[in-house]
C-alpha positions as protocol buffer text, in pm:
chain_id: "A"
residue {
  index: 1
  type: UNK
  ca { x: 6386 y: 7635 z: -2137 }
}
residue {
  index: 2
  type: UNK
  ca { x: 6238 y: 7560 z: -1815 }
}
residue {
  index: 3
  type: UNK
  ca { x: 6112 y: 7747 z: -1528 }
}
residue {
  index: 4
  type: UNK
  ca { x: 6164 y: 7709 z: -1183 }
}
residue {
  index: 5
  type: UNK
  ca { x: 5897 y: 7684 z: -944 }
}
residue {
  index: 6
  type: UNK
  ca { x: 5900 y: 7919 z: -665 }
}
residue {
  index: 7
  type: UNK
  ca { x: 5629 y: 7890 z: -356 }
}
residue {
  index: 8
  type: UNK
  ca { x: 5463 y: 8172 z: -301 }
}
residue {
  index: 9
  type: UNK
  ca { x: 5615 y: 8378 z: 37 }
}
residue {
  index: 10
  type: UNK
  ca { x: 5348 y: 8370 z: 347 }
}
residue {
  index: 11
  type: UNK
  ca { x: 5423 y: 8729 z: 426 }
}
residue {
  index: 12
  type: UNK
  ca { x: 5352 y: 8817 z: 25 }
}
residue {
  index: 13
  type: UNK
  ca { x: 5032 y: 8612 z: 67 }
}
residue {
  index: 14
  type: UNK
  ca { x: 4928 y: 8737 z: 403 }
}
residue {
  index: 15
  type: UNK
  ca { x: 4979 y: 9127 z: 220 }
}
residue {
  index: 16
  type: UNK
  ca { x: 4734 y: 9037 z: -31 }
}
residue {
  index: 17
  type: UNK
  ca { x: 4513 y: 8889 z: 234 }
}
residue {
  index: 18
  type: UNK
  ca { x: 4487 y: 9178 z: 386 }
}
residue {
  index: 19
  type: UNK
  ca { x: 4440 y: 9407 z: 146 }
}
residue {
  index: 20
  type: UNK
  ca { x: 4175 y: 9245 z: 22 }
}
residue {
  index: 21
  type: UNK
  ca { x: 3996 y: 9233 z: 342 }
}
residue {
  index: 22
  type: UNK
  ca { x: 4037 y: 9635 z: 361 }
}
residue {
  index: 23
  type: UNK
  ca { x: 3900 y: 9642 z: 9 }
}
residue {
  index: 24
  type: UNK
  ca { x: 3551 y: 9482 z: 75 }
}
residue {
  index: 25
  type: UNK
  ca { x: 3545 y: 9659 z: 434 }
}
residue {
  index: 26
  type: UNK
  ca { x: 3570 y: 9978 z: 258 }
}
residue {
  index: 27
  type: UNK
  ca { x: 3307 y: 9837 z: -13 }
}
residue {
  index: 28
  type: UNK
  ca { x: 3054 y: 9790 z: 303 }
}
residue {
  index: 29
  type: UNK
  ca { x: 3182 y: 10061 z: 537 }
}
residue {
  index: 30
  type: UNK
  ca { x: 3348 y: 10366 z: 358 }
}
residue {
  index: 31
  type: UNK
  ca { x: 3420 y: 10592 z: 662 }
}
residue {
  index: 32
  type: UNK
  ca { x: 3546 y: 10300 z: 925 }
}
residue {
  index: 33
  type: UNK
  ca { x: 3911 y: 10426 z: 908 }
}
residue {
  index: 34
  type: UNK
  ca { x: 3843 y: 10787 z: 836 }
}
residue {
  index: 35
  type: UNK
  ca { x: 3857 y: 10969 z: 1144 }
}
residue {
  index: 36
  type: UNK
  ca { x: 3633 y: 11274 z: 1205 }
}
residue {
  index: 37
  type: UNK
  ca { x: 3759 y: 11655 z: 1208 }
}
residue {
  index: 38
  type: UNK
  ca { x: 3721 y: 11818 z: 1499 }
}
residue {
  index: 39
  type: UNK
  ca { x: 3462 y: 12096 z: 1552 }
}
residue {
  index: 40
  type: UNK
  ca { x: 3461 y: 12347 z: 1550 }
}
residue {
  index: 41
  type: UNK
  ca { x: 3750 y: 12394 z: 1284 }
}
residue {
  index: 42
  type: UNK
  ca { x: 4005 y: 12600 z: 1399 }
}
residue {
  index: 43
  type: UNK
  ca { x: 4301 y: 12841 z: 1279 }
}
residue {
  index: 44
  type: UNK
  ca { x: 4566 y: 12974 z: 1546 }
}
residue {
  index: 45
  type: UNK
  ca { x: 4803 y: 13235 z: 1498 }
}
residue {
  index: 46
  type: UNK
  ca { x: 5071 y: 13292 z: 1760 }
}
residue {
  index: 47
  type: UNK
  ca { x: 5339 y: 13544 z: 1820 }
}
residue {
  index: 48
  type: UNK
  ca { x: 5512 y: 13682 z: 2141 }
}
residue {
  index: 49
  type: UNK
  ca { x: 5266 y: 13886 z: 2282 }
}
residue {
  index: 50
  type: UNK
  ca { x: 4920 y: 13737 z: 2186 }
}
residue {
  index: 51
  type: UNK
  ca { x: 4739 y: 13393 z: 2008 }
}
residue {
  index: 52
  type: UNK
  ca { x: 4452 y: 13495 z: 1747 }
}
residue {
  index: 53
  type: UNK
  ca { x: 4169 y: 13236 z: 1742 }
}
residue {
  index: 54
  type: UNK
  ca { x: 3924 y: 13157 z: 1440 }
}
residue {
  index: 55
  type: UNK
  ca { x: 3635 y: 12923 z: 1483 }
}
residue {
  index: 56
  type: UNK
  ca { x: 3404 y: 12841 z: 1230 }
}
residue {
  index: 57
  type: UNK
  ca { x: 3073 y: 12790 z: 1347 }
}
residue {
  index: 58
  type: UNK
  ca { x: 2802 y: 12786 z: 1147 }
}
residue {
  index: 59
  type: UNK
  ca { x: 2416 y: 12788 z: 1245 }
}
residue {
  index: 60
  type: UNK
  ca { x: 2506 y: 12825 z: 1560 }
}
residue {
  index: 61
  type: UNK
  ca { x: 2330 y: 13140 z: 1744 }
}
residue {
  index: 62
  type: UNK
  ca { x: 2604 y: 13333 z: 1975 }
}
residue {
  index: 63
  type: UNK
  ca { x: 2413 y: 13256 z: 2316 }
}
residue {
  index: 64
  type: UNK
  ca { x: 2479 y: 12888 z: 2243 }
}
residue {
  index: 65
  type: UNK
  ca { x: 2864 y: 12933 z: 2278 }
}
residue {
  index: 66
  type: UNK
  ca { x: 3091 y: 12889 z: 2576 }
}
residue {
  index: 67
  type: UNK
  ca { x: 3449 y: 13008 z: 2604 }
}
residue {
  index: 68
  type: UNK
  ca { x: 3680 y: 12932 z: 2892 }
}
residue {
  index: 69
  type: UNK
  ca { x: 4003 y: 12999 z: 2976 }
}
residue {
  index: 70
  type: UNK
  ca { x: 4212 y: 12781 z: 3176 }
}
residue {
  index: 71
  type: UNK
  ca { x: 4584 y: 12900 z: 3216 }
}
residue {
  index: 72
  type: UNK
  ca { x: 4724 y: 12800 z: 2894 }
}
residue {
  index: 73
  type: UNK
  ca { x: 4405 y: 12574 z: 2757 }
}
residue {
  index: 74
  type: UNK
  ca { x: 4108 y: 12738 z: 2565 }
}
residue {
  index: 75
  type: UNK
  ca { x: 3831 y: 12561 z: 2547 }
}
residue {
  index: 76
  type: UNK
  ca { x: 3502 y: 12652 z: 2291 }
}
residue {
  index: 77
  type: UNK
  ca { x: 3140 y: 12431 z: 2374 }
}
residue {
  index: 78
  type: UNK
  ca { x: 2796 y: 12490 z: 2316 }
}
residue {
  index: 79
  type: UNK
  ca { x: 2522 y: 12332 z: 2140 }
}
residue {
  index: 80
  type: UNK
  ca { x: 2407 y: 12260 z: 1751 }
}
residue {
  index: 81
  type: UNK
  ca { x: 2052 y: 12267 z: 1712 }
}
residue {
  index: 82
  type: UNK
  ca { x: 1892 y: 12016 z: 1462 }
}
residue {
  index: 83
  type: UNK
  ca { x: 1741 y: 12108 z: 1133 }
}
residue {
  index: 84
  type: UNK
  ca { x: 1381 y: 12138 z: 1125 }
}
residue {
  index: 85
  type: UNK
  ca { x: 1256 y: 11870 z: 872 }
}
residue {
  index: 86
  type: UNK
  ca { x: 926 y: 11931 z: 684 }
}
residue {
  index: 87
  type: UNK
  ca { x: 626 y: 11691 z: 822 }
}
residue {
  index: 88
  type: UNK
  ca { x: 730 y: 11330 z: 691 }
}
residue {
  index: 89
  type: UNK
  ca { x: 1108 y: 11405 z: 521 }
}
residue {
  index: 90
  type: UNK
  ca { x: 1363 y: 11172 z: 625 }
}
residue {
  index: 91
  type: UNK
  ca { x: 1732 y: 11223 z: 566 }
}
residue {
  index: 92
  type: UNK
  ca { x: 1886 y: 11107 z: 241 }
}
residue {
  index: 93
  type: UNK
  ca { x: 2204 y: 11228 z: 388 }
}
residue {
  index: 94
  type: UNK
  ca { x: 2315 y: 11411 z: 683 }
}
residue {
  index: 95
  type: UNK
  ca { x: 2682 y: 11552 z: 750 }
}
residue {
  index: 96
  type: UNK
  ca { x: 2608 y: 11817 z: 1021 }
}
residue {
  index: 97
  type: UNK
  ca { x: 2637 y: 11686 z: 1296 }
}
residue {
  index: 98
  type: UNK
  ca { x: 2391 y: 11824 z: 1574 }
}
residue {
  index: 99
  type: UNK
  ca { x: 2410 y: 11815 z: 1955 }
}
residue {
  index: 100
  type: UNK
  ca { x: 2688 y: 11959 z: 2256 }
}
residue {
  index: 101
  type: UNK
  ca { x: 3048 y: 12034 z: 2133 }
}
residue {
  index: 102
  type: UNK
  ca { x: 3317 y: 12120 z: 2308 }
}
residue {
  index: 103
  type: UNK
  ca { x: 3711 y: 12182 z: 2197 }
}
residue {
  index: 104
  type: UNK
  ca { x: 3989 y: 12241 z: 2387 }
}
residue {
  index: 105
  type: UNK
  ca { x: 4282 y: 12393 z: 2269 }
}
residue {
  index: 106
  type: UNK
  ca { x: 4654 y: 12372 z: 2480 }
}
residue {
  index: 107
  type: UNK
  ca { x: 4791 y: 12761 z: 2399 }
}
residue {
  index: 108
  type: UNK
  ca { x: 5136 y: 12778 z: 2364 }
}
residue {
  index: 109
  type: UNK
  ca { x: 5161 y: 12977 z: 2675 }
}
residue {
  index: 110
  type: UNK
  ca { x: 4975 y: 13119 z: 2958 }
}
residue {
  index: 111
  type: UNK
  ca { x: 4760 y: 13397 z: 2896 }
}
residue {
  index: 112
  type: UNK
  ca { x: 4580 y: 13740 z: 3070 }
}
residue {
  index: 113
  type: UNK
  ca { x: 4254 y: 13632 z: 3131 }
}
residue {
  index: 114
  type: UNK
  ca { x: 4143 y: 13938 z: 3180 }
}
residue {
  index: 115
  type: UNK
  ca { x: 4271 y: 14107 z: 2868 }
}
residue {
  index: 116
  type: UNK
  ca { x: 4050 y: 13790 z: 2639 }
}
residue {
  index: 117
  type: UNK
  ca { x: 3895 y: 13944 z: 2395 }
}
residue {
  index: 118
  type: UNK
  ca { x: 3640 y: 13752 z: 2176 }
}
residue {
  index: 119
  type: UNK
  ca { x: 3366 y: 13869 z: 1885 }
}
residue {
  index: 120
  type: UNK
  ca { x: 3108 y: 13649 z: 1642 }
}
residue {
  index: 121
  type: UNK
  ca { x: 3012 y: 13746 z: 1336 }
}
residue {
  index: 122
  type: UNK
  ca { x: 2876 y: 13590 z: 997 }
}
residue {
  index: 123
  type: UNK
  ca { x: 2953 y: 13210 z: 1186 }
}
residue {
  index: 124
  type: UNK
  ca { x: 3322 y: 13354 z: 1272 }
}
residue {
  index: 125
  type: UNK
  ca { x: 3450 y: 13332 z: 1564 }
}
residue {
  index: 126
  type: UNK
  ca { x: 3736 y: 13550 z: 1646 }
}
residue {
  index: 127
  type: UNK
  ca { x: 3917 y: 13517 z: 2028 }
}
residue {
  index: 128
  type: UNK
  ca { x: 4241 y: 13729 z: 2084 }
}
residue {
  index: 129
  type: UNK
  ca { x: 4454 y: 13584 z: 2387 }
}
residue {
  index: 130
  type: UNK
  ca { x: 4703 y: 13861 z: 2491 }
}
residue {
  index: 131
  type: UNK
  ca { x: 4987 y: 13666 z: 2662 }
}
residue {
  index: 132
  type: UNK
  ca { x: 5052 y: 13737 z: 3037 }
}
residue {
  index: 133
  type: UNK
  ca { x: 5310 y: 14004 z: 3187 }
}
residue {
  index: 134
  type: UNK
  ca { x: 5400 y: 13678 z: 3367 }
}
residue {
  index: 135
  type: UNK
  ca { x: 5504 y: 13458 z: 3110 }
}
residue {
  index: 136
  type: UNK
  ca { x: 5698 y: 13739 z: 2873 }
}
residue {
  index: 137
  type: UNK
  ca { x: 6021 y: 13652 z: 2823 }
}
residue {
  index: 138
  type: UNK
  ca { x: 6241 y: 13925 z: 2995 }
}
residue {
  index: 139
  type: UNK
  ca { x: 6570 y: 14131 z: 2882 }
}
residue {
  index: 140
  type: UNK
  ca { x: 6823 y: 14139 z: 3134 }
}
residue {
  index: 141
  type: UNK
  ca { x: 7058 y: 14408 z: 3079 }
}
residue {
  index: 142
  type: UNK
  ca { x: 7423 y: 14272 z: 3123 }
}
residue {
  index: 143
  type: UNK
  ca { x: 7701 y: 14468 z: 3299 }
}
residue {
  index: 144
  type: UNK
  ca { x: 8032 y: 14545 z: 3204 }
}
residue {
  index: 145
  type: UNK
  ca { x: 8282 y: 14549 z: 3502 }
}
């Protein structure tokens, strides 16, 4: 019985290549493809007549946030303070980020600006965007005759 000697594809080699080059950038650099989640986090509830907003935001004191409505884009900023470290402690690992943030947010339609409703509490934020008399879909009442 003999076997047949088959050379090894390019493409099959150039796949192994590679993923052996992603193995020992990962080894060195963890995080390089992971991209970052956006802060603050966000939920969004819709329905016809209003979105419902929650931000989490943490730390964050309620004078430090910013919320502006543009027609149909929300948009949450302010500013993270950084930790106060006792005399001569360095990190030995930091995930919060600190500094400016800003998030904006397209709505799914335009809303009454002056109807925005928004409250913070326990690092919650909660905005309610009533919709706009505007935008509302309307029912046409169809005649017969």
């Amino acid at each position: 019985m003999y076997r047949r000697f088959r050379p090894t594809s390019i493409w099959r080699e150039m796949d192994r290549l590679q993923r052996e080059m992603n193995r020992v950038f990962e080894d060195f650099y963890p995080n390089r493809t992971r991209s970052a989640p956006g802060f603050p986090a966000m939920n969004v509830w819709a329905d016809e007549q209003s979105v419902l907003i929650t931000a989490e935001l943490p730390g964050i004191d309620n004078d430090d946030i910013d919320l502006n409505v543009l027609e149909d884009t929300l948009t949450i900023s302010g500013e993270r303070g950084t930790d106060d470290l006792p005399e001569g402690a360095v990190y030995h690992r930091q995930e919060r980020g600190s500094g400016n943030f800003s998030r904006s947010l397209k709505l799914p339609y335009t809303v009454d600006t002056q109807k925005v409703r928004a409250s913070f509490k326990d690092g919650i934020l909660e905005v309610n965007l009533p919709r706009s008399e505007v935008d509302r879909p309307k029912k046409i009442a169809v005649k017969v005759g």
